[in-house]
C-alpha positions in Angstrom: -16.5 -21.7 30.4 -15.7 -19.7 27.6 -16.9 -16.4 26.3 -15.9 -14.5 23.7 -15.1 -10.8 22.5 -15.0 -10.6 18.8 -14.1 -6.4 17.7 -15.3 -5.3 14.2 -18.5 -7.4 14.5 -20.3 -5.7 12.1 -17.5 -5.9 9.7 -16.9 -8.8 7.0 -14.0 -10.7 8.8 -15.9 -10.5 12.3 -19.4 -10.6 11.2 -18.1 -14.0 9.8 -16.2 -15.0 13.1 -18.8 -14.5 15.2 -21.4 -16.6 13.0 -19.4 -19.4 13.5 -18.5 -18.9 17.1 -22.2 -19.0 17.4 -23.3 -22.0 15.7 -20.4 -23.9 17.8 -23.2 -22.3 20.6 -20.3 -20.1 22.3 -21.1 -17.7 24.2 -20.1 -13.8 22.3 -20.4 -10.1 22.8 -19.7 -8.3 19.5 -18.0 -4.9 19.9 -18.3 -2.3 17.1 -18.8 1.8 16.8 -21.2 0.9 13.9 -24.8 -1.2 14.3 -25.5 -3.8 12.2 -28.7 -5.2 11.5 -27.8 -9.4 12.5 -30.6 -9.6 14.9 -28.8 -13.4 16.6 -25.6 -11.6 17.9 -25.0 -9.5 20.8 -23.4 -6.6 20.1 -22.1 -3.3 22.1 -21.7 -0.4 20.4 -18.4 1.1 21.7 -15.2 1.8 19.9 -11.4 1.5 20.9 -10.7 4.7 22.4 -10.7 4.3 26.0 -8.9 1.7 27.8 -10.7 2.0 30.9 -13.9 1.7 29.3 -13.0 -1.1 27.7 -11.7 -2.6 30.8 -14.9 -2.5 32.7 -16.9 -3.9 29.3 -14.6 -6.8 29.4 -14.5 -7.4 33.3 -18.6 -6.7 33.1 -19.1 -9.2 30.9 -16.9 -11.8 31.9 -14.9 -12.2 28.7 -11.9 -14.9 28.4 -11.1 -15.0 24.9 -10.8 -11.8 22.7 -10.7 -11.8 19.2 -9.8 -8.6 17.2 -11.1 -8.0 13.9 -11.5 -4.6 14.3 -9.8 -1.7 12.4 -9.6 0.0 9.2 -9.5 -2.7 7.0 -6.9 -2.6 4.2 -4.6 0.0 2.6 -7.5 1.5 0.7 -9.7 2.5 3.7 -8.4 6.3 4.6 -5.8 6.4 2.6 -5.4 10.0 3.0 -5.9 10.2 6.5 -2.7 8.3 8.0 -2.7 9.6 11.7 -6.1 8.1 11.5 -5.3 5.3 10.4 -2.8 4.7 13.1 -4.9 5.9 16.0 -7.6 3.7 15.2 -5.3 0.6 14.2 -2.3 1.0 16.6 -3.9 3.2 19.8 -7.1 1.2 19.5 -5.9 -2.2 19.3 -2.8 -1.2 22.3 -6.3 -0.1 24.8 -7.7 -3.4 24.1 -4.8 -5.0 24.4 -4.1 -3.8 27.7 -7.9 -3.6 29.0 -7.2 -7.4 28.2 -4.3 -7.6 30.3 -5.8 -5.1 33.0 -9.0 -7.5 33.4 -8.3 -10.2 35.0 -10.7 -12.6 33.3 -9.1 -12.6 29.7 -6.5 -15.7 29.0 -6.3 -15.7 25.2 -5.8 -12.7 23.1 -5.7 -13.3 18.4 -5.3 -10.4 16.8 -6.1 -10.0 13.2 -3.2 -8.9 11.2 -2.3 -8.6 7.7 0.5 -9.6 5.2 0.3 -6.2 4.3 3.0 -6.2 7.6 5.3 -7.9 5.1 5.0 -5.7 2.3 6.2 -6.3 -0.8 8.0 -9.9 -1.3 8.2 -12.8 -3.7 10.8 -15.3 -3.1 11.0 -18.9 -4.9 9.8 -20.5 -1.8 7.2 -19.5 0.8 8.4 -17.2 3.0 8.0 -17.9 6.6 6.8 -16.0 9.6 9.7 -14.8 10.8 10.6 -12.5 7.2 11.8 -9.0 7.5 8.7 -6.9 8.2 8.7 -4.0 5.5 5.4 -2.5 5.1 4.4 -0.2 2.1 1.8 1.5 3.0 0.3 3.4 6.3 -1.8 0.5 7.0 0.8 -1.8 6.5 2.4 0.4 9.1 -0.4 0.0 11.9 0.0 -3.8 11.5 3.7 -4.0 11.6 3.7 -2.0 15.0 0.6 -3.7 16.8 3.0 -6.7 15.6 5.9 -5.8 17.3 4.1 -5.0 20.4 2.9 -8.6 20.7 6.2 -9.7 20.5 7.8 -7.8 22.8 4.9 -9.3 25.3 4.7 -13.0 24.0 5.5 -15.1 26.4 5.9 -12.5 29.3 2.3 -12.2 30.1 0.1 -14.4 31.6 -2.3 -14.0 28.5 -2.1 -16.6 25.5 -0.8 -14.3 22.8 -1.6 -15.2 19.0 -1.3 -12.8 16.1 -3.0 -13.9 11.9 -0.9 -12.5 9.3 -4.0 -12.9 6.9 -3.6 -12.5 3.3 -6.7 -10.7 0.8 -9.7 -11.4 2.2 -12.3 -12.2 -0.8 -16.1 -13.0 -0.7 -19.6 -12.0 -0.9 -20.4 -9.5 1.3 -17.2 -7.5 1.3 -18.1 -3.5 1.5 -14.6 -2.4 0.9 -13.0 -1.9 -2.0 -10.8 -4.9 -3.6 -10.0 -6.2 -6.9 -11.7 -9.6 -6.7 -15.0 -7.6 -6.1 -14.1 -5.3 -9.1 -13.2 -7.4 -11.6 -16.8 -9.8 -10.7 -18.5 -6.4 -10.8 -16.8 -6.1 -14.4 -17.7 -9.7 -15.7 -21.4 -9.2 -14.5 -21.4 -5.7 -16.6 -19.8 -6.9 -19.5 -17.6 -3.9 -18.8 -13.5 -3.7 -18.8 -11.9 -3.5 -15.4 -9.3 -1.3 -14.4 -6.3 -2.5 -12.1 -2.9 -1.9 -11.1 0.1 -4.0 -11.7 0.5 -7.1 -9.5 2.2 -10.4 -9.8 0.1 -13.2 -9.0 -1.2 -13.5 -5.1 -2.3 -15.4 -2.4 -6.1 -14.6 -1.4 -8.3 -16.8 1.3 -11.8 -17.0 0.9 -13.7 -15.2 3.9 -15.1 -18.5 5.1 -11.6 -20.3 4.9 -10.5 -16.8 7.0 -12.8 -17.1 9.6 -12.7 -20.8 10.3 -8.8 -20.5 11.0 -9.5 -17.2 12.9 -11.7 -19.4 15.4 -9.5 -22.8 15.3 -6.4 -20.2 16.0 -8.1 -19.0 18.9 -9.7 -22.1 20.4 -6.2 -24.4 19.5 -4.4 -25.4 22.2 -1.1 -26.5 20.1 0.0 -23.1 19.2 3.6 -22.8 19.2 4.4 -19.9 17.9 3.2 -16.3 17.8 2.8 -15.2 14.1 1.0 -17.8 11.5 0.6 -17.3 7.8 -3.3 -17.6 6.8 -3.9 -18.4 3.1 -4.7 -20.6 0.6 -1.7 -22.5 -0.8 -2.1 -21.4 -4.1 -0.6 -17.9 -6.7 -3.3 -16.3 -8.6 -2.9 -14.1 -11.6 -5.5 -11.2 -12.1 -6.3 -12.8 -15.6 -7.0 -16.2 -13.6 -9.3 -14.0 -11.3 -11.0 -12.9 -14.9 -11.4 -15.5 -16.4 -13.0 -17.0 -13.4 -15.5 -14.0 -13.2 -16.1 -14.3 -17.1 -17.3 -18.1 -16.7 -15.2 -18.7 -19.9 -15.3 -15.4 -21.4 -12.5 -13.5 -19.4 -13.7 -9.7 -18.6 -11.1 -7.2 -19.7 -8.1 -6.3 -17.7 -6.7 -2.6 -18.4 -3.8 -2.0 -16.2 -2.9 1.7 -15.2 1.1 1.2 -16.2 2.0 4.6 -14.1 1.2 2.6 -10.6 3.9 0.7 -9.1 4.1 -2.7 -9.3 3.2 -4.4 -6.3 4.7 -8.6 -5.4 3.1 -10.5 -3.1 4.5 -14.2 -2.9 3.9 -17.6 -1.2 3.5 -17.8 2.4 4.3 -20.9 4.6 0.8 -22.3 6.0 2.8 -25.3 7.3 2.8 -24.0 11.3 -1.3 -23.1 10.8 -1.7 -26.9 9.0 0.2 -28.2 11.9 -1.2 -26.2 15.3 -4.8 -25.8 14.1 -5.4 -28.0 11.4 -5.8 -24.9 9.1 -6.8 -26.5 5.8 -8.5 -24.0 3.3 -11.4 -25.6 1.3 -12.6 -22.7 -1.2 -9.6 -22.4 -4.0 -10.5 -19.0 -6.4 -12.4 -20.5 -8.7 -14.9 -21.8 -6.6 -14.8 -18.6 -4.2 -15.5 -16.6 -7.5 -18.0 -18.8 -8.2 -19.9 -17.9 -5.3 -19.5 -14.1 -5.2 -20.9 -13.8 -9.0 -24.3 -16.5 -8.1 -24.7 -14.2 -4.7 -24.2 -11.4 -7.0 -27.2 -12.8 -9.0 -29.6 -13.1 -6.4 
């Protein structure tokens, strides 16, 4: 039997996750410091700062598989708090990492990473998982060193190791800030849209994101520890726009005294191959349905 923990379950990745965990009729504890008001999951309301405490939790409720969503959630979340960014990202993932390997019951640990490990690349070709981690930003950071944890542990524990280098996470729902949401915000105001300087990106759709998060966990073809998550496609901000606009592109205005940031293609080939990861929702469609949820 399998029963799952799914951290951050009141947040956008895990809320997601655990829906479909759900409707597969798995059994799931969501764990998460804040409420939420999804009357159909379980849910404790704990966060990641004792490992003991999280030990019993897990051992209490029998848990096997453990998926980690939770975590500050992208460079723009307490951005001007770094140590607390890396207590929550780095300490807090490490106690229930080891609560995990302290329990007895757990076999199969995914944690939910970030490209944001990377940094900032763009090579011709997609870049595969084992690329030079160079993080640019404090989150990045927290990512990068959870990351090298796992590694040093893969294949030297007894628990099934598996770590998502997920790229921008877009959808409706999203309560963080991110420039997909802006620029539909823009196109449903009729207003301009400011932005900073990117080349074009990989993004996954949230429900793309979250069925590989559970295929990844449940697949028992995994080779390797790190796996790419995206769809297989470069967007351009002014694609984004002109897919909020519906044919009349909202107005980019670009603050020229940010830096630049790259973010290139990524190799999906190993997810394709170990757990049939195969995005549906390219960016015109996934625009599409944040600006008719919007509506609503």
């Amino acid at each position: 039997m399998k029963k799952f923990l799914v951290s951050g379950a009141s947040g956008f990745l895990g809320s997601a996750v655990i829906l479909r965990l759900l409707r597969a009729r798995h059994e799931v504890v969501g764990l998460d410091p804040v409420a939420t008001s999804d009357t159909t999951q379980r849910l404790i309301i704990d966060d990641l700062s004792d490992r003991s405490r999280l030990r019993t939790i897990l051992q209490a409720e029998s848990i096997t598989h453990v998926i980690h969503c939770g975590g500050v959630s992208g460079p723009m979340v307490l951005a001007d708090a770094p140590a607390r960014v890396m207590e929550i990202n780095v300490m807090g993932s490490l106690h229930l990492l080891l609560a995990s390997l302290d329990s007895g019951c757990v076999k199969t640990f995914l944690y939910c990473s970030s490209v944001s490990a990377v940094g900032d690349f763009y090579e011709k070709e997609p870049i595969t998982a084992d690329y030079p981690l160079r993080p640019t930003s404090t989150y990045g950071c927290s990512k990068a060193a959870v990351d090298m944890v796992l590694r040093g542990l893969w294949q030297r524990t007894p628990i099934d190791l598996c770590a998502l280098h997920l790229t921008g996470i877009y959808g409706p729902g999203r309560r963080t800030a991110f420039v997909v949401d802006d620029i539909v915000a823009g196109a449903l105001r009729n207003e301009p849209v400011h932005v900073e300087p990117t080349t074009d990106w990989p993004y996954i759709y949230i429900d793309d994101a979250a069925d590989a998060v559970v295929a990844a966990c449940l697949s028992q073809r995994r080779r390797e520890l790190f796996y790419f998550i995206a769809y297989p496609e470069q967007v351009a901000l002014e694609q984004l726009a002109a897919a909020a606009g519906q044919g009349q592109a909202v107005r980019l205005v670009y603050d020229n005294a940010a830096k630049r940031t790259a973010r290139g293609p990524l190799d999906i080939r190993p997810a394709q191959r170990d757990f049939a990861f195969a995005p549906k929702v390219d960016y015109r469609e996934g625009v599409r349905r944040m600006v008719e949820a919007s509506q609503k």
